[in-house]
MIDOMAR-380520 format. One line per field, with one value per residue (C-alpha): residue number from 1; residue in one letter; chain; x, y, z. Coordinates in nm, 4 decimals. Last residue first. Example, Ala and Ser with C-alpha at 12.3 -4.5 7.8 and 13.67 -1.06 7.14 Angstrom:
<nodes>
pos	[2 | 1]
code	[s | a]
unit	[A | A]
c1	[1.3670 | 1.2300]
c2	[-0.1060 | -0.4500]
c3	[0.7140 | 0.7800]
</nodes>
This chain:
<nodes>
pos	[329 | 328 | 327 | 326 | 325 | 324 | 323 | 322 | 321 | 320 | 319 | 318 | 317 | 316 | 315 | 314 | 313 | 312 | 311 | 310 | 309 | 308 | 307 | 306 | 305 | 304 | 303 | 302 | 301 | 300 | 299 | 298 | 297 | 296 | 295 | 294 | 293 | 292 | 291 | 290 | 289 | 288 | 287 | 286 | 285 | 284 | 283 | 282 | 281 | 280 | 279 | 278 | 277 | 276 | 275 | 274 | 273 | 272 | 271 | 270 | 269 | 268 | 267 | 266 | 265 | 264 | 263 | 262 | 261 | 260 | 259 | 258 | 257 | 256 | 255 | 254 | 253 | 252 | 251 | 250 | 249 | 248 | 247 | 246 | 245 | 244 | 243 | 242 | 241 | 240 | 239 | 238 | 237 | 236 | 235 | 234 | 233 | 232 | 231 | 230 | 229 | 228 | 227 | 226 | 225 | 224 | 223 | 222 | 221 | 220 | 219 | 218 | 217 | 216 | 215 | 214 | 213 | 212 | 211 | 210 | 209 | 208 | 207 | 206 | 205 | 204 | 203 | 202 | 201 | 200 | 199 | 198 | 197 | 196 | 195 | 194 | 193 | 192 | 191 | 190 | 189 | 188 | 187 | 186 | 185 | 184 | 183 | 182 | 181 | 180 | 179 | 178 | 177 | 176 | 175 | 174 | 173 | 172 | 171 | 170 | 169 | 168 | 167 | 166 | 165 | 164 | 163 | 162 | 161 | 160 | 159 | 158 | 157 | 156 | 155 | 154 | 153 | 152 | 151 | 150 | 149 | 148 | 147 | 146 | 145 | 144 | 143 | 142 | 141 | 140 | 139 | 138 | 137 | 136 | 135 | 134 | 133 | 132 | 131 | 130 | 129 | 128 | 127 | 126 | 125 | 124 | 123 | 122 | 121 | 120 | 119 | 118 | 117 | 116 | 115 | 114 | 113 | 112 | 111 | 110 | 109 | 108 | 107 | 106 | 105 | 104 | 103 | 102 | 101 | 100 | 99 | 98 | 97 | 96 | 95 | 94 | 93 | 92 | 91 | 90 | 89 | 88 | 87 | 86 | 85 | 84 | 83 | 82 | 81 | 80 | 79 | 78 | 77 | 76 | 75 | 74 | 73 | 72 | 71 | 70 | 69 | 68 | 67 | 66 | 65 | 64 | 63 | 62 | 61 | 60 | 59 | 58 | 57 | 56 | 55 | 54 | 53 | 52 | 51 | 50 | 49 | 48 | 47 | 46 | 45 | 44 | 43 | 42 | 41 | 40 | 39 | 38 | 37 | 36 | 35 | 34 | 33 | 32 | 31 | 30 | 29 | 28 | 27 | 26 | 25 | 24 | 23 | 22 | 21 | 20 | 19 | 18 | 17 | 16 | 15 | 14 | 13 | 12 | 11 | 10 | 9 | 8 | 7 | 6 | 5 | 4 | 3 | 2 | 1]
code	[x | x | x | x | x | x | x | x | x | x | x | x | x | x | x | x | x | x | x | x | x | x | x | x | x | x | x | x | x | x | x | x | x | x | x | x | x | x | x | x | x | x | x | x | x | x | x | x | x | x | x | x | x | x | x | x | x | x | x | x | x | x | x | x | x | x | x | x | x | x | x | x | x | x | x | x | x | x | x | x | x | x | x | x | x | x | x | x | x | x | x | x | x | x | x | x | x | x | x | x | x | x | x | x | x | x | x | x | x | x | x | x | x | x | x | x | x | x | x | x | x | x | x | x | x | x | x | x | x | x | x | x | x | x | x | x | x | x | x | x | x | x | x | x | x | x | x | x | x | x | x | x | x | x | x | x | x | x | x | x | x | x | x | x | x | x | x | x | x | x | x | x | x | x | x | x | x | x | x | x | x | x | x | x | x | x | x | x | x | x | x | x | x | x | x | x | x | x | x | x | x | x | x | x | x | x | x | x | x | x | x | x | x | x | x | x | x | x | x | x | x | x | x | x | x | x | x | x | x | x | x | x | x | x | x | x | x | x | x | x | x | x | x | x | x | x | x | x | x | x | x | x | x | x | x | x | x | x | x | x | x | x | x | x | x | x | x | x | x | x | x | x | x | x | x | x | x | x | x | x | x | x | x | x | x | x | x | x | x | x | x | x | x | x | x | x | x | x | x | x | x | x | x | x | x | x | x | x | x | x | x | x | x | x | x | x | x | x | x | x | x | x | x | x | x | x | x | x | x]
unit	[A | A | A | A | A | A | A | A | A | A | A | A | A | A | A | A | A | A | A | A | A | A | A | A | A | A | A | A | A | A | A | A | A | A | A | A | A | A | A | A | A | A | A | A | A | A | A | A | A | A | A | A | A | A | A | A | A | A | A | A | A | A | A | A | A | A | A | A | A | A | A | A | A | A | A | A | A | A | A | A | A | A | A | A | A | A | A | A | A | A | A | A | A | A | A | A | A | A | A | A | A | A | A | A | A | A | A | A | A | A | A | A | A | A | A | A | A | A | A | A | A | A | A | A | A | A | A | A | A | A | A | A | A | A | A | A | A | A | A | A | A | A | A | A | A | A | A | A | A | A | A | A | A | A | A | A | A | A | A | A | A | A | A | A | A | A | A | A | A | A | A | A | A | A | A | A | A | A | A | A | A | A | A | A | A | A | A | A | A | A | A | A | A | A | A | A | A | A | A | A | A | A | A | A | A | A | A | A | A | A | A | A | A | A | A | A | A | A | A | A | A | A | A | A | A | A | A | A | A | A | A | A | A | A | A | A | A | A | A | A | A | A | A | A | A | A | A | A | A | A | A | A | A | A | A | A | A | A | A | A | A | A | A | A | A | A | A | A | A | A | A | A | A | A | A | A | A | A | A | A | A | A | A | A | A | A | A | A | A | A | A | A | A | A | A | A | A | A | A | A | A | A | A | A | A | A | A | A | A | A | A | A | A | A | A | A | A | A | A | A | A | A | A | A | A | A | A | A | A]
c1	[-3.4202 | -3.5166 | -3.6499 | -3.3149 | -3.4171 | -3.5466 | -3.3526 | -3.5294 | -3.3424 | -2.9865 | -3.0513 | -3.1539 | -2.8184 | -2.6248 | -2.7816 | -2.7661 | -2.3863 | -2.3568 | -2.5270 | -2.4266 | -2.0469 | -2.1266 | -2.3035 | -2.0418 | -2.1803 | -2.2978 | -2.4455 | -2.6287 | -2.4456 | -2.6657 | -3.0089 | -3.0095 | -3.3144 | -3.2291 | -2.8502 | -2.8809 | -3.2093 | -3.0302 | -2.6570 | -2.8309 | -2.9921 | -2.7235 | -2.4952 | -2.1812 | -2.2914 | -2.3027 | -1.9608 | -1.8865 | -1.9708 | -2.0275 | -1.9272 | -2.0719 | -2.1314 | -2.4795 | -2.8063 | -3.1653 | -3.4956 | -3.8776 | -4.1168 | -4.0486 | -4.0521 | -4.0557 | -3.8676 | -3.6658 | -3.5401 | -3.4190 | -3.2837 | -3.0736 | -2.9304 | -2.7174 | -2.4456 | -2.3367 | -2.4398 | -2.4258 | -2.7399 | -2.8357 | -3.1438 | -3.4240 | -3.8203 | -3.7904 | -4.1434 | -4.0188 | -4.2467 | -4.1012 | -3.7449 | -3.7261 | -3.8527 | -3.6079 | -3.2913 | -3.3986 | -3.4259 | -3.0622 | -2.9217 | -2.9510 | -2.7538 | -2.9785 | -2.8585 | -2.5305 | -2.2482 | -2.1908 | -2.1869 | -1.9205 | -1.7045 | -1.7438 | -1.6373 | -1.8944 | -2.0367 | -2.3168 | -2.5060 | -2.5501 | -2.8867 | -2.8190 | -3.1519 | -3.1159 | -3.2166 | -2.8263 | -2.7798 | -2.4517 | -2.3101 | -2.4366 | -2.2797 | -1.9300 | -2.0021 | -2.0286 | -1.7477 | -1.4967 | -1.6463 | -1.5390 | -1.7125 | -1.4141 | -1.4669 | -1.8298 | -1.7342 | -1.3957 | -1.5916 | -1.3557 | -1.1965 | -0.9794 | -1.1691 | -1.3205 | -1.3269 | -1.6152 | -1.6477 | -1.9835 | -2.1478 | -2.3670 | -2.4758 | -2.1407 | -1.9791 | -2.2343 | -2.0542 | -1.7184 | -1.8064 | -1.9521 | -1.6563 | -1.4435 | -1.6369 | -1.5096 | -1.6185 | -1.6917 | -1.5530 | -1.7768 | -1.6871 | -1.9489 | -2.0859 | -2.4510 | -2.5183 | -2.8961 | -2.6640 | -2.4766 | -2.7602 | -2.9752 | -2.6812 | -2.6292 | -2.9808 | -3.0461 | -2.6469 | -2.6896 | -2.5791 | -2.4400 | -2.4634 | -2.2419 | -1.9283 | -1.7837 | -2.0117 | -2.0713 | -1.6588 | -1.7110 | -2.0347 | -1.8454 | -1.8559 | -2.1045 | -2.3654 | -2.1604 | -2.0479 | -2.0550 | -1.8356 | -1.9069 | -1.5849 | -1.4447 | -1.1934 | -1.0052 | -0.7042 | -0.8320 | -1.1153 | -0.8716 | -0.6603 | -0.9948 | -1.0591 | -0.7732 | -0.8057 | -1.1698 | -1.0915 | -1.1658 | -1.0958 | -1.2925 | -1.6324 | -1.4789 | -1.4156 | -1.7577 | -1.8000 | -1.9971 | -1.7391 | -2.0038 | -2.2649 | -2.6164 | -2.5910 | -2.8336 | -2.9919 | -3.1591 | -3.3663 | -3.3439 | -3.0849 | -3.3055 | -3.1539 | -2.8052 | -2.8886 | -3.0394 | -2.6844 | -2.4273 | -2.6772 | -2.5934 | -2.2255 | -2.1828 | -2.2671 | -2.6578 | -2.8826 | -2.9793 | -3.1927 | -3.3655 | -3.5477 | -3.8172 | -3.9916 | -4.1824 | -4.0241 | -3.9741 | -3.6478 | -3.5701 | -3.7573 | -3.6248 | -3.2907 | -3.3321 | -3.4803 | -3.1838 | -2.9498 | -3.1495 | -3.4470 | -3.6102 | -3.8188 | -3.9557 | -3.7022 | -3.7181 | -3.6882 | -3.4534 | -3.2400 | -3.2667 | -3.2448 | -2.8947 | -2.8858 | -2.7736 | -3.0691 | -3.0412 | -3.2352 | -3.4578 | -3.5726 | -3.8123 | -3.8724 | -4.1565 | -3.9917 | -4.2430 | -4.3568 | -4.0020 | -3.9137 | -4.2201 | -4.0777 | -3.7273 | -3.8828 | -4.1028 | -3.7414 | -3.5313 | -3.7742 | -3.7884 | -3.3987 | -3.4163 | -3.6476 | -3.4364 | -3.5230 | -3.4821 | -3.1931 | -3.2317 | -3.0178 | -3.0579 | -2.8799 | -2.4610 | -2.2824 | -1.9736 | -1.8875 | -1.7519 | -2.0835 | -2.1555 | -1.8285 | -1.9602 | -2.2795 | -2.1790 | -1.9655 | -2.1888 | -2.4802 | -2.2273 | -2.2099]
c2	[2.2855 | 2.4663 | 2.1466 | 1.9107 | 1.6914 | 1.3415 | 1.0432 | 0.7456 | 0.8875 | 0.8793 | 0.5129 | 0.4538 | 0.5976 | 0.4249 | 0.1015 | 0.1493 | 0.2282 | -0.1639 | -0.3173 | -0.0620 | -0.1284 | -0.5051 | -0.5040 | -0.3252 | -0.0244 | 0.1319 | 0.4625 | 0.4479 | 0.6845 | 0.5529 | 0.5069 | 0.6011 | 0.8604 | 0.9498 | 0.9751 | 1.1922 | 1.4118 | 1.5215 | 1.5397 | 1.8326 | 1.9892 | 2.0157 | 1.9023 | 2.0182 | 2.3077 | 2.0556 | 2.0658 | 2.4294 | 2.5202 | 2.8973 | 3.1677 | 3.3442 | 3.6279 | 3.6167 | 3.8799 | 3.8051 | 4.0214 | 3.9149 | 3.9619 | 3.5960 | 3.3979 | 3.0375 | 3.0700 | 3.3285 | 3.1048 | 2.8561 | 3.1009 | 3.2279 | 2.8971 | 2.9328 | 3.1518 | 2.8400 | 2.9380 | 3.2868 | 3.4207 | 3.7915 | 3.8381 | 4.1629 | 4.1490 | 4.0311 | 3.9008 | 3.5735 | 3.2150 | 3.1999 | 3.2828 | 3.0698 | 2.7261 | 2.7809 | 2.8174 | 2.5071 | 2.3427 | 2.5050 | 2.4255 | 2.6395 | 2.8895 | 3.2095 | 3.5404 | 3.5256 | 3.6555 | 3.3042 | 3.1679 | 3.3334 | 3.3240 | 2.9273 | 2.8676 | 2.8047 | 2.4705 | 2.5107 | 2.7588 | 3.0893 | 3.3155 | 3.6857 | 3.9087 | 4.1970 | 4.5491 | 4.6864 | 4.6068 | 4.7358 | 4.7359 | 4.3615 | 4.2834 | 4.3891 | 4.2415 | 3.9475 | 3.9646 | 3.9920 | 3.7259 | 3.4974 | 3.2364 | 3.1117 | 2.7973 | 2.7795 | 2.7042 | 2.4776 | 2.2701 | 2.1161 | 1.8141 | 1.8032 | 1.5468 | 1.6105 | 1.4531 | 1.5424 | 1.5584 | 1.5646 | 1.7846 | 1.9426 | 2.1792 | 2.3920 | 2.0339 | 2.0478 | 2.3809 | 2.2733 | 1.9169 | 2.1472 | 2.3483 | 2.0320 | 1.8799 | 1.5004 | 1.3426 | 1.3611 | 1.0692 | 1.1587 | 1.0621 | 1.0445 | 0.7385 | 0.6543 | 0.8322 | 1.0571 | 1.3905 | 1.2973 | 1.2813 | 1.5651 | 1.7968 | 1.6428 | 1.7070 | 1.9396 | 1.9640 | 1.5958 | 1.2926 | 0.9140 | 0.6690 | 0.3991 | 0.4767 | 0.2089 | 0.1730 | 0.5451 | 0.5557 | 0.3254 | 0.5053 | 0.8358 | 1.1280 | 1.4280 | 1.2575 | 1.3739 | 1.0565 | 0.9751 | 0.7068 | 0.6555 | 0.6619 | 0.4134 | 0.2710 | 0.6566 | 0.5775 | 0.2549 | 0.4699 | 0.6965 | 0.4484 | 0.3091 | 0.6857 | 0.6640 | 0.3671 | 0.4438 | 0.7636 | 1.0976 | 1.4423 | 1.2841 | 1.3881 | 1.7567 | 1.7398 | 1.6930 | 1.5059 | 1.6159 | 1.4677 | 1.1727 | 1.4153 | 1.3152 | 1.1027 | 0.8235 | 0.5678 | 0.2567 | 0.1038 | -0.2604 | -0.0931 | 0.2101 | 0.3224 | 0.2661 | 0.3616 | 0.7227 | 0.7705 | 0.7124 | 0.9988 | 1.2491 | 1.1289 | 1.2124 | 1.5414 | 1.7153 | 1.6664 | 1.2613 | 1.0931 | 0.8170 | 0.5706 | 0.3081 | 0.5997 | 0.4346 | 0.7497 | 0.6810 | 0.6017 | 0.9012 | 1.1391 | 1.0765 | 1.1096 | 1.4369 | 1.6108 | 1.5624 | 1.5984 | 1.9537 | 2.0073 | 1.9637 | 1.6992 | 1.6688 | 1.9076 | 1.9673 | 2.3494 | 2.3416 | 2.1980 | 2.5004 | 2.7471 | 2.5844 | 2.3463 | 2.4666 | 2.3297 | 1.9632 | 1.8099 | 1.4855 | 1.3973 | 1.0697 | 0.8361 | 0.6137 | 0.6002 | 0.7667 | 0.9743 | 1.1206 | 1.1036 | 1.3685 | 1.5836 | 1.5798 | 1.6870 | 1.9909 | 2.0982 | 2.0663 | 2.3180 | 2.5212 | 2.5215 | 2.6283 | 2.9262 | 3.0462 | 3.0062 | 3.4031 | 3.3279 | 3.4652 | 3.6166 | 3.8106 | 4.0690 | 4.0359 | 4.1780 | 4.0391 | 4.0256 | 3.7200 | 3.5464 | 3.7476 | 3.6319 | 3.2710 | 3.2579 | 3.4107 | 3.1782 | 2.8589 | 2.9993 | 2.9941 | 2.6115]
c3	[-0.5844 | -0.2829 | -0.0862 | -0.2439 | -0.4873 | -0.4787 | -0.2795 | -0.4812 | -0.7756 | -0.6506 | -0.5493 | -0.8539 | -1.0307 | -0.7734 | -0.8585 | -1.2053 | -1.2311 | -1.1147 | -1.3548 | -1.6486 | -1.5912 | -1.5444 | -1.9051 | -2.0910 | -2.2267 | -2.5716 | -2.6395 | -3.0497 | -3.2487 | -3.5592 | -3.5573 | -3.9706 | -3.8948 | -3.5564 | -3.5946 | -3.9646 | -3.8029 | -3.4687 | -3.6678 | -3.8339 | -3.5743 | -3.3883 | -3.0714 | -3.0300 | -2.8154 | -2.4972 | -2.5656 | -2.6355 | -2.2438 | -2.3000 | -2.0719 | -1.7495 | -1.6181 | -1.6975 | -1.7200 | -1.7503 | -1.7943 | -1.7345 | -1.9421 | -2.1116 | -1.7839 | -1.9243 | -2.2643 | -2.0893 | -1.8843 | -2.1263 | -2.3269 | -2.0401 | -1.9323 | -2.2661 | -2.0643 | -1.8717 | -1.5162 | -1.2518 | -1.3577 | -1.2912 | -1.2731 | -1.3230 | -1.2757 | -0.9501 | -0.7614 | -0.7714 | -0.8331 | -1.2289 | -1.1624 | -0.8646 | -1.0517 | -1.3576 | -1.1387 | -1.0001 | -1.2932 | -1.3324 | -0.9668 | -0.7380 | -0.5527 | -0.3976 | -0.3502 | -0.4700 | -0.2824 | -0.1353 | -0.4081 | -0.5937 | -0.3352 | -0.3119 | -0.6668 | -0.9336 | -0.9688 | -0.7375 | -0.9576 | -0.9487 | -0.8627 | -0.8192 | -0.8112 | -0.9689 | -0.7966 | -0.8259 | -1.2326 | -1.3411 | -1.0216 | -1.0059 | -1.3490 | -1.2122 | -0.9131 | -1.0572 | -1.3150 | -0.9841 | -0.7967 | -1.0488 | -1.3697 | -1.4833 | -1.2586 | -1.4134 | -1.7473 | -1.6755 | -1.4530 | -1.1835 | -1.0418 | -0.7324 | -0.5664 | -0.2122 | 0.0994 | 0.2965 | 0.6755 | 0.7356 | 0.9612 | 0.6463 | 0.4012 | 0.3551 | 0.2907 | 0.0097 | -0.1057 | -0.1015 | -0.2665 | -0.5525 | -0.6037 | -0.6017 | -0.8647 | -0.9296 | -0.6961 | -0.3289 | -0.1098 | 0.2248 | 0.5811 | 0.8592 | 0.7164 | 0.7705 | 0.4150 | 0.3836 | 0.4552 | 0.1613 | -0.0621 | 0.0760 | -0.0058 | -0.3858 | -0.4507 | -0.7347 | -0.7865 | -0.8915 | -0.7144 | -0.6901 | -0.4945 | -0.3066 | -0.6119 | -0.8370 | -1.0978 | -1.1595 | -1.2089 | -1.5276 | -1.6122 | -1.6367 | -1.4268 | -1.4306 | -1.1758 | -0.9351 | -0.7422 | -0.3766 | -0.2133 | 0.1412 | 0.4186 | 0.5697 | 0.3979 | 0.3092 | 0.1432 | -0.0284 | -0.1446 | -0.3178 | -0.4551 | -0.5989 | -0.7792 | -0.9193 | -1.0889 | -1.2258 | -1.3628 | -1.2355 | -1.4673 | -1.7552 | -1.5893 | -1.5624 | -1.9418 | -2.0617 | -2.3803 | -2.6407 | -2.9474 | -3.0268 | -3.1287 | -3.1223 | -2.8676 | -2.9334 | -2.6844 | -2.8260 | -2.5039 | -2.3628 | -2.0992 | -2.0121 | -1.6523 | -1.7914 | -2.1292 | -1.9735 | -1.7850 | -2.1071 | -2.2385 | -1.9939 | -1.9336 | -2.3269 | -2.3278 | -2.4213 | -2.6118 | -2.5750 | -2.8276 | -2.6690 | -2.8823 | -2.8188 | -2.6321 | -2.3087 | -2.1080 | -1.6907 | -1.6349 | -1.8997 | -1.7464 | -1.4308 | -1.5424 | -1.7421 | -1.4509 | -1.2533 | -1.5198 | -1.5623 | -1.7755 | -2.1232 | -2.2317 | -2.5324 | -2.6809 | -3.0533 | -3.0186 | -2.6940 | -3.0449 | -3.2130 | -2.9326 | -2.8217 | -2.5484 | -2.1876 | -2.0367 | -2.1403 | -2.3736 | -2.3514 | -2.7145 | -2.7637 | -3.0709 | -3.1391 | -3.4666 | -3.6883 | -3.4725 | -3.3650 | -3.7897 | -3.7974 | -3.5608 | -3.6875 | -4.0138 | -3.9193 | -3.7123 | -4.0061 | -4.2046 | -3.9108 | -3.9222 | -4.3222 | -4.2482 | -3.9982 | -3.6336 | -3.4463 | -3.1556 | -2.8472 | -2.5885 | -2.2989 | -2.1152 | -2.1322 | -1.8656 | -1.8482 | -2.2055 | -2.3651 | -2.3967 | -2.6694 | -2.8627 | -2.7938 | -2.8538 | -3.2048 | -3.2915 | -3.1442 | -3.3610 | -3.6592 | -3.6332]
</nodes>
């Protein structure tokens, strides 16, 4: 886990230009063999963004939750292993029911999904009769089940504003629900949940980074807090974080996201260069290249949910789909 270390004390500084990690001769080993076990199992990888180098290195599929879902409604893989938290991979069994779905690392669990529970969220509702239920996609299939649809920050705007209500539950992301309400007449009542990485990502460390670097462009995502967005030049989520950086004219950006969106981008716009002010999610760290092979070759970790849970999540997770992304996501 010494790539996690050393993320991590790089991430610290607030204007840190890109990193990359060189594969040791050992982790292309690992890699060879997690290939070949993917053949031999009819076996697909769907990783999320702010993966480590090593496992963006096994990826199938890489992207955002978005992305991620789609991909994983649409894969004819007996196996799904999930890189990335637990919500991630509790959503591709829900759309995949007959499929095995690993997660890698059982202890990838995002906090912010944990912030709204099922009970709570009914004495919300019963607060508020009228209005639609809308779920970030970072919650837990229990709370999936009880919302009208759910979202991602790729299309959580064109979501809401697709609702007949004119009231909006919003959970768990407060930031998010801030911005969306930004994005339409709705009135949207918002959870007081939070992600710990972007909510430490502040105005202050941007302009910082932006004195450092005046001709960088500034793209954040939705996460962060309201300031921080709107002194950015564009907020997107991390696909479409991906999308900008490859049709702009920049040569410089500073990304306001979990520090390991920087590999990503670099992977697809390599003379180009990045800066963050932001820090490192050490969940969706958890997951390695060694707990890859051991769960894909024994099957183990498999993502299990009661059967009404997954019933009803699906529908809002479908739903969800059939929406698309937002136009600049």
């Amino acid at each position: 886990m010494a790539i996690i270390s050393e993320l991590y004390h790089i991430c610290q500084k607030n204007r840190m230009k890109l990193y990359t990690h060189n594969l040791t001769e050992d982790e292309k080993k690992l890699i060879a063999e997690i290939n070949i076990l993917k053949k031999e199992k009819n076996a697909v990888i769907l990783v999320h963004n702010y993966q480590s180098p090593q496992i963006l290195a096994v990826a199938d599929y890489t992207g955002d939750s978005f992305a991620l879902a789609v991909e994983a409604q649409k894969t004819t893989a007996d196996i799904i292993v999930f890189c990335g938290v637990s919500f991630m991979a509790e959503t591709a069994k829900i759309l995949n029911p007959g499929k095995k779905v690993i997660l890698p690392s059982i202890d990838a669990i995002c906090p912010m999904a944990a912030m709204v529970d099922p009970d709570g969220l009914q004495h919300l509702k019963s607060q508020h009769p009228n209005a639609a239920v809308v779920a970030y996609v970072n919650t837990t299939a229990a709370v999936k089940a009880l919302v009208d649809i759910c979202c991602t920050s790729a299309n959580a705007a064109k979501v809401v504003n697709s609702l007949d209500q004119s009231e909006i539950i919003f959970v768990p992301d407060k930031h998010l629900a801030a911005y969306v309400q930004t994005k339409t007449t709705k009135k949207i009542i918002p959870w007081e949940g939070y992600c710990y990485v972007h909510s430490k990502i502040t105005l202050d460390r941007l302009k910082d980074a932006k004195n450092s670097h005046p001709n960088a462009e500034i793209i954040s995502h939705p996460e962060c807090p309201m300031e921080v967005l709107e002194a950015s030049d564009y907020v997107l989520s991390t696909s479409g974080m991906i999308k900008r950086v490859q049709q702009s004219n920049s040569q410089e950006f500073i990304i306001g996201t979990e520090c390991g969106m920087i590999e990503a981008l670099k992977q697809v716009a390599p003379e180009k260069d990045f800066y963050t002010f932001g820090t490192i999610c050490l969940q969706q760290k958890k997951n390695t290249l060694e707990n890859v092979y051991e769960h894909l070759q024994n099957e183990t970790q498999q993502v299990t949910i009661d059967q009404d849970i997954m019933d009803k999540a699906r529908q809002s997770l479908e739903k969800m789909i059939a929406i698309g992304r937002n136009n600049e996501a």
